[in-house]
N, C-alpha and C positions, 0 to 999 in steps of 0.2 A: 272573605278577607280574614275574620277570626278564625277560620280553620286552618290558612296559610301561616297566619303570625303562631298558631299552635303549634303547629309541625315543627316547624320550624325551630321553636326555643324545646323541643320535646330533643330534635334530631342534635341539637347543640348538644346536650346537656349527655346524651349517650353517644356521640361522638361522630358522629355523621353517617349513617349508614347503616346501624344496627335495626336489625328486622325486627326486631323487639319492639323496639320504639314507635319506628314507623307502624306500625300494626296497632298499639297501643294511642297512637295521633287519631287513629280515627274513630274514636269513642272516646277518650281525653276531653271533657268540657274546662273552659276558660280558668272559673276558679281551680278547678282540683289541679292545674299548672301552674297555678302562683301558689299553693300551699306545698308544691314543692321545694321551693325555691330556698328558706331559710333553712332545710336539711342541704341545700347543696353548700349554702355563706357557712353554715358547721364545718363541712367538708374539709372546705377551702383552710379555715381560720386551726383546725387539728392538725393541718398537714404537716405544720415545721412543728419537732419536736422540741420540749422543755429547754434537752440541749441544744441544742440548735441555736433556740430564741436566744438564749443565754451567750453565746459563744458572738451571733451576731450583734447580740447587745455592746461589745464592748468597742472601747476606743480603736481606728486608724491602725495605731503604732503597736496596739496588743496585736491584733488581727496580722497583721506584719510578719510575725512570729508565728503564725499557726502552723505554715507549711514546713516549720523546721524544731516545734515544738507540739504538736499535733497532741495537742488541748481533751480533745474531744474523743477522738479516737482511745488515749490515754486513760482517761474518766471511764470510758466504757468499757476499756477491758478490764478496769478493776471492778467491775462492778458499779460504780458511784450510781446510784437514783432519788431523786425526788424524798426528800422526808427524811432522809437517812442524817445520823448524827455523825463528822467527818473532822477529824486529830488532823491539824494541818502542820507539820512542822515546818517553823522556817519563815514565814507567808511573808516576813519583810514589809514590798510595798506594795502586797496583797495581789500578783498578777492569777496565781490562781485562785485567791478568794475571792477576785470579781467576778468568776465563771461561776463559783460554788454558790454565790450567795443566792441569783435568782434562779439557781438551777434546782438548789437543794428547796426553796420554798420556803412560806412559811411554817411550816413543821420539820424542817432541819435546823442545824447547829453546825454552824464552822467553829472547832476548840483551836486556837492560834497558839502553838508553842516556840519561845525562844530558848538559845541559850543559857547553859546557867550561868547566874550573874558572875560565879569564880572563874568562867572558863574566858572572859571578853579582854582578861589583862594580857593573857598567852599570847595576842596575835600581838602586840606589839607597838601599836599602831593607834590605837582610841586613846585621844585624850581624857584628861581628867574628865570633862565637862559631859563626854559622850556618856562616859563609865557613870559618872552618877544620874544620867538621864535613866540607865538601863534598870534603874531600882524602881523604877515606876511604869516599867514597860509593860507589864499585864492590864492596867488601868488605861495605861496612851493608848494600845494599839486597838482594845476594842473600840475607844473614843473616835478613833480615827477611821475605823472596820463601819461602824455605825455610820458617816459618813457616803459611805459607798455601798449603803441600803437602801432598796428601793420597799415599799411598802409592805410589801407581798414576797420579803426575802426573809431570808436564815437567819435568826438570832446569831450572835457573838459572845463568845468566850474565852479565856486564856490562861496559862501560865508557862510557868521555865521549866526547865528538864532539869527535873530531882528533886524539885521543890511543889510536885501537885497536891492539891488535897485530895487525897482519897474516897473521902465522904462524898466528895463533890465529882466527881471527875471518874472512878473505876464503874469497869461492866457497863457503859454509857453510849460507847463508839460503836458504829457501824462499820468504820473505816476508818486506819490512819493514810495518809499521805506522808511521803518523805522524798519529794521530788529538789533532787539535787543538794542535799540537806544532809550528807550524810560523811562527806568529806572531812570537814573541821573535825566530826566528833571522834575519828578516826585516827586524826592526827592530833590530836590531846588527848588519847585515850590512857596512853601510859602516865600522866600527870594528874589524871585526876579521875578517872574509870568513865570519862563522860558519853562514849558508845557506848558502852554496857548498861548506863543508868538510862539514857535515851531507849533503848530497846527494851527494857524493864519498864519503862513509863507506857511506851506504846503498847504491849503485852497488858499492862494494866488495866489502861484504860476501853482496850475494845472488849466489847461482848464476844462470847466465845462462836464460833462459827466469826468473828469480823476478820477483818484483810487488812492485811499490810501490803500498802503497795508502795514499792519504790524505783524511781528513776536516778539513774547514777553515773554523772560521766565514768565512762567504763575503759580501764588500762586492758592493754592486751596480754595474753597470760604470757607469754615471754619477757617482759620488762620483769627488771630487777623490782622485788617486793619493795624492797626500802625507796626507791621513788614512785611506787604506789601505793604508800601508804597516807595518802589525803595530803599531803603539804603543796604539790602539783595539782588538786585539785580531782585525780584519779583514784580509783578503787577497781581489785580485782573482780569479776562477778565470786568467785571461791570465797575469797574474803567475807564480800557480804553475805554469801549464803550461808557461811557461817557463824557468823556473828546473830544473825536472825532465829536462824535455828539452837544457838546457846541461850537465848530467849524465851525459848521456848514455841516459836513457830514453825513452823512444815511449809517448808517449799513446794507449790501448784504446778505454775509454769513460769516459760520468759515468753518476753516478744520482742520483736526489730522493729516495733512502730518508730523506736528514737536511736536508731542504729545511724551511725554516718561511716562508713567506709574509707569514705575521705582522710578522717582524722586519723591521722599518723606521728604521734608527737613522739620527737624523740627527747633520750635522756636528760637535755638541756633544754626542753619547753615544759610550760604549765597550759594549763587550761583554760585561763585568761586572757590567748594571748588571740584565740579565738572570738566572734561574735557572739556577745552583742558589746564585751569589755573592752577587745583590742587595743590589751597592754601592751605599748610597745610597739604599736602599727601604728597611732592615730598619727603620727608626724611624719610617716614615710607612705606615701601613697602608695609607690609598688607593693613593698608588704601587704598595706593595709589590704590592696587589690586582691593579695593572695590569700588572705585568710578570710575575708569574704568569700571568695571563690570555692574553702575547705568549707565553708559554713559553723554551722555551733558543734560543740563537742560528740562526740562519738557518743551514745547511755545507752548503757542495760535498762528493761524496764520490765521488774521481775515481781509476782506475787505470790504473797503469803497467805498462808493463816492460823487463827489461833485457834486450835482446837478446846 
């Protein structure tokens, strides 16, 4: 009977049928079978990777998004791994710093940049109360980032574009991120230089060999410049390669992980008017129907680096 219950967990474990095994059953005693056992539970327990664990860590309604923001895929081709220190621009209400924080470890660092605080009066639209909220935003958002830490995650950091401390902040980045972040500063740039200071900051802050990587709802090169220049929410890919490159970066490659075909806005649509915003559909269901149906924005997702 010990010989059959041998075989048997021998024959499981190499897959049913390998001559190897079975050959190996009939000389195999009881224990040297159970001491294999916790190399197989390692196995098991290595199999999903960092990212992976991380990706499926998150909420329902992120996971939602993966198949049309493809997280994972994105993170990889820029390179992002375990330990690395990683410039988030933009993180808002952190949907990529939930991925980063247990991914990057406890020996990473997610740095969270906002707007500069002169650039928030431009859109029009914040009230007083928001405006002086934003003077404290480097303090809130890692308050908030610390939150959404799990024991065994990434330290938090932050500040504004234009306003870093250098002491603290240059030759530090492994990576910046600028995923969908790059529109506004594009479109205030003539009023206050605020893409060129943003690309100056990111340049700064990575180590040399670091990446810039950006994702960018992306205009098609036939559209008039002047409604791609960030107020629609659009950017030509030329544009930002050049703008990166005035920085001082060297253009790698592109990829179509975040290509939508679909997306076809003409001269009198924004970028909003798509998923997950649906400005402008949420009251009329047939729209709504169809811009669901387009899905989220068309993005270049292009990388750099800083030599």
């Amino acid at each position: 009977m010990k010989y059959w219950i041998t075989l048997a967990t021998l024959l499981l474990v190499a897959g049913c049928g390998d001559k190897t095994a079975t050959d190996a059953a009939e000389t195999t005693t009881e224990p040297e079978a159970q001491a294999s056992a916790p190399a197989d539970d390692a196995a098991s327990a290595d199999a999903m990777s960092p990212l992976q664990a991380a990706l499926d860590a998150q909420p329902e309604e992120a996971q939602a998004r993966y198949d049309q923001r493809h997280p994972g895929e994105t993170l990889e081709f820029f390179g992002i791994e375990p330990g690395m220190t990683v410039m988030e621009g933009l993180p808002g209400g952190g949907w990529y710093t939930k991925i980063l924080l247990p991914y990057l470890g406890s020996d990473g660092t997610v740095i969270g940049v906002d707007y500069a605080l002169d650039m928030f009066p431009l859109f029009g639209f914040f009230s007083e109360e928001r405006l002086e909220a934003k003077k404290t935003w480097t303090t809130d958002w890692v308050a908030q980032a610390e939150g959404w830490r799990g024991d065994h995650d990434a330290s938090v950091e932050a500040f504004v574009f234009g306003s870093r401390d250098a002491g603290q902040f240059d030759g530090r980045a492994d990576a910046v991120l600028m995923v969908r972040a790059l529109h506004n500063l594009a479109r205030f740039e003539s009023e206050g230089g605020y893409l060129t200071a943003a690309m100056a900051d990111a340049h700064a802050v990575l180590k040399s060999g670091g990446v810039l990587g950006v994702v960018q709802h992306e205009a098609r090169a036939e559209m008039a410049d002047e409604w791609a220049g960030g107020q629609n929410g659009y950017l030509k890919r030329d544009f930002v390669i050049a703008a990166a490159e005035a920085a001082g970066f060297e253009f790698v490659e592109a990829s179509d992980i975040n290509a939508n075909p679909a997306d076809q806005p003409t001269a009198e649509e924004f970028v909003w008017r798509l998923p997950p915003t649906l400005n402008g559909a949420r009251d009329n269901p047939e729209l709504r129907d169809a811009m669901v149906a387009i899905g989220e924005s068309n993005r270049m997702t292009l990388k750099f680096v800083k030599p």
